[in-house]
N, C-alpha and C positions, 0 to 999 in steps of 0.2 A: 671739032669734037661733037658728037652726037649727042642727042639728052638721053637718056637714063629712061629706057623703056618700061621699067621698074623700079620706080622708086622705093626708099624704105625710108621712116622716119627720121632726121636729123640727130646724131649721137653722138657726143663725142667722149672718144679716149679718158677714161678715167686716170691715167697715166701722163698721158704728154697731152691730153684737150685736143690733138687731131680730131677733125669734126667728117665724119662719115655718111653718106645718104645712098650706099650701093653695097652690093656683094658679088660676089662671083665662087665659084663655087671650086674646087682644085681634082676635082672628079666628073664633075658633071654639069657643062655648060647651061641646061636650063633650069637647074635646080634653083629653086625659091627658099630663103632660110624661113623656119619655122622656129615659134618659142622656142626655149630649150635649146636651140641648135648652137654648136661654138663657131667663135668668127676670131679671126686675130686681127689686130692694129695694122693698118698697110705702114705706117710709120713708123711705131717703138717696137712689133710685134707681141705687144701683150695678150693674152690673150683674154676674152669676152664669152658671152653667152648673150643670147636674144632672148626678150623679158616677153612676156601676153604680147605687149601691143609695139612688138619687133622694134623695141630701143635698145642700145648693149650695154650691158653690166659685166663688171671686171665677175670674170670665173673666181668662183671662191674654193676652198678644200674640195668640199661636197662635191662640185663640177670636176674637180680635179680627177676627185679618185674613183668616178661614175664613169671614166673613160675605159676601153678597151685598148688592148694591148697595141695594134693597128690604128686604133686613133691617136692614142698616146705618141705614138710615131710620126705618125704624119703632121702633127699639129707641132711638134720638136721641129723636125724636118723645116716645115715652113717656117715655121717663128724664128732658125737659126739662119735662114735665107734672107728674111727679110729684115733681121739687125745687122747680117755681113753687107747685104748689097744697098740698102737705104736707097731705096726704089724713093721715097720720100723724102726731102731736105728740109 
């Protein structure tokens, strides 16, 4: 395995405590998350939001309902991929 050309700060899971230090992006291979931007759990698939200094915090309402219609989707999409196939043990 390679190191992590990108690192992000260590975070873990407010849900299951999965401890996280990477991203990847489901649109766009060089993309960098940024504050604000949502991320989901590679493990429980909960999902998160990135805080100022790119740690994640569980999405609350407000995050919830600040989504568009096509993210709303995509972010369902993946979260329901990633608790059927448990890409993580």
């Amino acid at each position: 395995m390679s190191a992590n050309p990108h690192p992000l700060p260590l975070s873990a899971c407010p849900t299951c405590s999965y401890e996280m230090d990477a991203a990847s992006s489901a649109t766009d291979p060089s993309y960098r998350p940024r504050p604000e931007d949502y991320s989901l759990c590679g493990k429980c698939g909960e999902v998160l939001v990135y805080a100022a200094d790119l740690t994640l915090r569980a999405a609350d309402l407000k995050d919830m309902l600040a989504l568009d219609d096509e993210q709303g989707r995509l972010l369902t999409h993946l979260q329901r991929t990633i608790r059927r196939e448990r890409f993580i043990k």
